[in-house]
VMD Tcl script that draws the C-alpha trace (Angstrom):
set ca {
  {17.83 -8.87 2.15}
  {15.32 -11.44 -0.38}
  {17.77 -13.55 -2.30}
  {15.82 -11.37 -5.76}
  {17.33 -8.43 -4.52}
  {20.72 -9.53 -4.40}
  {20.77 -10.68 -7.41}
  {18.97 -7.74 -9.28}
  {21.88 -5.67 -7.83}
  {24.57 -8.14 -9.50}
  {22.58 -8.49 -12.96}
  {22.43 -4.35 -13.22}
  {26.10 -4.82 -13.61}
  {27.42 -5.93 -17.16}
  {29.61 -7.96 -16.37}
  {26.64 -10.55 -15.07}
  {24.16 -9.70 -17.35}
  {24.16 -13.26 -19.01}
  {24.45 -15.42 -16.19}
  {21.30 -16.61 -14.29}
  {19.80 -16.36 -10.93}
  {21.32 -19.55 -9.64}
  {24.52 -18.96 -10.96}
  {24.45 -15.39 -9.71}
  {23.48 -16.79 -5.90}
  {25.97 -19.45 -5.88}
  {28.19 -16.95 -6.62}
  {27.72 -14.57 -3.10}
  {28.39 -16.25 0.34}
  {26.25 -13.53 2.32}
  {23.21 -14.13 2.82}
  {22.47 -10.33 2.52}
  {24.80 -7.25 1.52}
  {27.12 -5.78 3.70}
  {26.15 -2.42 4.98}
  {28.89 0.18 5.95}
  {28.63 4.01 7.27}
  {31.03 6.69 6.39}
  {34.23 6.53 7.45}
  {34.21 3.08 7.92}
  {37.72 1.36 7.40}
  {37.66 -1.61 5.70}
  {40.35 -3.99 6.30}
  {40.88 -7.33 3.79}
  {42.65 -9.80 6.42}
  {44.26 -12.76 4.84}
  {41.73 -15.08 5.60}
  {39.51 -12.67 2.92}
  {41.87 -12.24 0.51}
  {40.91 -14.65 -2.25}
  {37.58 -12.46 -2.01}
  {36.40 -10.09 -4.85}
  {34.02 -7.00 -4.22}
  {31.39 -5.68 -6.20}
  {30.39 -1.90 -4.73}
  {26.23 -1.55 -5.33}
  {26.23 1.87 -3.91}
  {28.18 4.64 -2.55}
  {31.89 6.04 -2.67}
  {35.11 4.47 -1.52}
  {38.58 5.16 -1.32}
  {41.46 2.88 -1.69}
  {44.29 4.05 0.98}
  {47.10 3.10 2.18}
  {48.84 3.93 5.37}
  {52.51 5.82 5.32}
  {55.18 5.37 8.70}
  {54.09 8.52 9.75}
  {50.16 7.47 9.79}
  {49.28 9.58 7.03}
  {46.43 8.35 4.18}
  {47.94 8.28 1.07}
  {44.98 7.87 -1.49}
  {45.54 5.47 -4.38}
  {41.91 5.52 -5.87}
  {38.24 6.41 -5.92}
  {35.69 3.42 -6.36}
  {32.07 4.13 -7.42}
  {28.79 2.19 -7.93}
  {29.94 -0.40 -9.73}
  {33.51 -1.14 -9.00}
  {34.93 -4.73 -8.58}
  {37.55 -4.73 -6.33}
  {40.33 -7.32 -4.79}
  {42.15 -9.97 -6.65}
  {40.78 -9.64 -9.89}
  {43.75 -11.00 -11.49}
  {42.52 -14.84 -10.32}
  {46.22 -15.04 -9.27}
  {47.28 -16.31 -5.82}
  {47.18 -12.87 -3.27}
  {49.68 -11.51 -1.98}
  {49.36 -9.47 1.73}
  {49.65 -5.89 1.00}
  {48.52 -2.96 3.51}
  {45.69 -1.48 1.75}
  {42.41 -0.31 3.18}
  {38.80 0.69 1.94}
  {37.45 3.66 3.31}
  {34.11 4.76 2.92}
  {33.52 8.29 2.01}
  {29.51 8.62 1.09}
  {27.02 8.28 3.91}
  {26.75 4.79 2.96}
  {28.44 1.99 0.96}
  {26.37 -1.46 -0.28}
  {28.40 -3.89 -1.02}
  {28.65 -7.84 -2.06}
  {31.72 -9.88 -1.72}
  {31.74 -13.40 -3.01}
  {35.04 -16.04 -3.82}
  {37.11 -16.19 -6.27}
  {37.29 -19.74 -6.81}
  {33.16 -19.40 -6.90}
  {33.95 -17.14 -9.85}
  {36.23 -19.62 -11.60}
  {33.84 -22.47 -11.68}
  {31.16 -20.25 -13.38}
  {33.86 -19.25 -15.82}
  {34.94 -22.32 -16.61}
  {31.01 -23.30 -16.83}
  {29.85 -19.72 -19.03}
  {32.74 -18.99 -21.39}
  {30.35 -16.22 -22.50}
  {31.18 -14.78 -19.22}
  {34.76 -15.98 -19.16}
  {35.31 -13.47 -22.22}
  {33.24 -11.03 -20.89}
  {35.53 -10.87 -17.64}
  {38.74 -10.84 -19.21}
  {37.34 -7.82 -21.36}
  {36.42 -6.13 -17.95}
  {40.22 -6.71 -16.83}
  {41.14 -5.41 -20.58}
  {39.59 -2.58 -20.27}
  {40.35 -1.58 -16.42}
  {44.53 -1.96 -17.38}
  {43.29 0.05 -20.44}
  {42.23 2.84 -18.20}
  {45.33 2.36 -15.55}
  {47.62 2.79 -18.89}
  {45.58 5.44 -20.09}
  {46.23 6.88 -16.33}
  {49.88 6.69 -16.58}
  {49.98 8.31 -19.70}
  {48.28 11.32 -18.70}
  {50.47 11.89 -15.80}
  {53.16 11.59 -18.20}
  {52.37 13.61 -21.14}
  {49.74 15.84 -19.63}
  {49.25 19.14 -17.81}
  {47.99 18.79 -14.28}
  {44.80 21.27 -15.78}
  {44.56 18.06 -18.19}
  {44.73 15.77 -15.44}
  {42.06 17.31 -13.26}
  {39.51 17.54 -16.40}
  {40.07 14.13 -17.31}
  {39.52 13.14 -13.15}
  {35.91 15.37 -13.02}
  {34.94 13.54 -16.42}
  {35.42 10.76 -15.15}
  {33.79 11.49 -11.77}
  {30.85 12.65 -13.74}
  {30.73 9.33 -16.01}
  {30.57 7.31 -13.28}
  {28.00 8.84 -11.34}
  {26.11 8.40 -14.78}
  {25.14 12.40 -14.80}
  {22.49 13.46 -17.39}
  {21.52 17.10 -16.16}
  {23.90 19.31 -17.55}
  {24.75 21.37 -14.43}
  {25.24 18.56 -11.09}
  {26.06 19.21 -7.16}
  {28.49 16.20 -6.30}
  {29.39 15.76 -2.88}
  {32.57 16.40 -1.66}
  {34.47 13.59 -1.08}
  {38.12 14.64 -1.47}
  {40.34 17.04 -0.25}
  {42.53 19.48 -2.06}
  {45.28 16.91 -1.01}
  {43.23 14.30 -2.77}
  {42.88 15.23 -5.32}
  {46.77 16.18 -5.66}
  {47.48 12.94 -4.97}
  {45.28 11.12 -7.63}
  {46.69 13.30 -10.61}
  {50.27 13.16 -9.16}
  {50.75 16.80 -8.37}
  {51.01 19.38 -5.61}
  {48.38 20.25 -3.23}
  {49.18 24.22 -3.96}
  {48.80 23.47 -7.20}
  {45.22 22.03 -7.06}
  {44.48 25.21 -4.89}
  {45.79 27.36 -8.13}
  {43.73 25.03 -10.80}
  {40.37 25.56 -8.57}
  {40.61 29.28 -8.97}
  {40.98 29.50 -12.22}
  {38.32 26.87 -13.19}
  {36.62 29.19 -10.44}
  {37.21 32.36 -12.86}
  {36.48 30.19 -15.99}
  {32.83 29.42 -14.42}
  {33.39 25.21 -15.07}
  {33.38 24.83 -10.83}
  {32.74 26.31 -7.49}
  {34.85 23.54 -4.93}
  {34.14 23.73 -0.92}
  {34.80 21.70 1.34}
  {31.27 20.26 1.28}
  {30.16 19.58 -2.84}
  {31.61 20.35 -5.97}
  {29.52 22.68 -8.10}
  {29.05 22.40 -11.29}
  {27.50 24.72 -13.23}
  {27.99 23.84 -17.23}
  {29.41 19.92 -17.65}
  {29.21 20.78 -21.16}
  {32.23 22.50 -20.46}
  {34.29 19.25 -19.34}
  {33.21 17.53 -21.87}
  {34.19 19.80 -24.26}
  {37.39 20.08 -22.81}
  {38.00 16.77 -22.21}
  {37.00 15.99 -26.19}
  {39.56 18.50 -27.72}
  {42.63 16.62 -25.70}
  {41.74 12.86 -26.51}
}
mol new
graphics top color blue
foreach p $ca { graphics top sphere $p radius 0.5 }
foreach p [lrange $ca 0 end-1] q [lrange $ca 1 end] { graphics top cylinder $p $q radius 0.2 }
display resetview
């Protein structure tokens, strides 16, 4: 992939907007970006822990395997996720795994000790990282909050806006592919699977959704949004 490319797909994100082309190539140690189909487990062995990920394109889920072999989904990463040790503290080994759920994923992976010497050459970008990591705990407190103090009807609306944000959405009806489950879903807003089955009729009957096992229909986002607005 031309060496323009790659870092075109780096400077679309904000984080790098104000560093340059040479600081953005010293930055990735692939010479191109890594390609990976669907399904496609991606393991971080220890030697690759110190990396960081940036996801260009597609869907991915972060799992984790239980004793009895079961995926246990923890999150769902979209075009433009950083993921790994974004902390810049040492890592530790943990047993998580990257699966890709769109047809394809792009994505670049560079060091993190490459990222500290720009930082501690751009504090422009220095500040504009440790807003990043802000405003990412931000939305993990924000997370644990709702499962707290809101309905799981709350929790799902909040879940498809944010779905919708990310894919960056600015029709107001949108097909999005399926890419979770009923049990999924249940286990990103911390409830039961039977009661995700409940919630999809009824936002079924209230014409916001149409769920299969295929896309997500839906018809009016205005309708999220609206929702979504009268709770925050």
């Amino acid at each position: 992939m031309p060496t323009n490319l790659k870092y075109w797909y780096l400077h679309d994100h904000q984080l790098f907007k104000n560093l340059s082309f040479g600081e953005i190539d010293a930055l990735c140690i692939l010479k191109r970006f890594k390609k990976s189909k669907k399904n496609e487990l991606l393991d971080l062995p220890d030697s690759e822990k110190e990396r960081i990920y940036f996801l260009k394109h597609g869907t991915i889920k972060l799992i984790k395997i239980n004793e009895q072999g079961e995926e246990i989904l923890i999150d769902l990463l979209q075009k433009g996720d950083l993921f790994g040790d974004l902390n810049l503290e040492r890592p530790e080994a943990n047993e998580e795994f990257f699966k890709v759920v769109s047809d394809e994923a792009i994505i670049c992976t560079f060091y993190r000790d490459k990222l500290e010497e720009v930082m501690v050459k751009k504090p422009d970008f220095a500040l504009n990282y440790i807003k990043f990591i802000g405003f990412n705990f931000k939305k993990i407190q924000n997370s644990y909050k709702n499962i707290l103090f809101k309905d799981a009807k709350t929790r799902l609306m909040l879940l498809l806006n944010m779905i919708l944000e990310k894919e960056n959405v600015s029709t107001n009806s949108f097909i999005l592919p399926n890419y979770l489950t009923q049990k999924d879903v249940a286990q990103l807003i911390c409830t039961t699977r039977q009661t995700i089955i409940t919630l999809f009729k009824e936002l079924e009957n209230e014409g916001i959704l149409m769920y299969t096992q295929k896309e997500i229909s839906i018809p009016d986002i205005q309708k999220i949004k609206n929702f979504v607005r009268n709770v925050k």
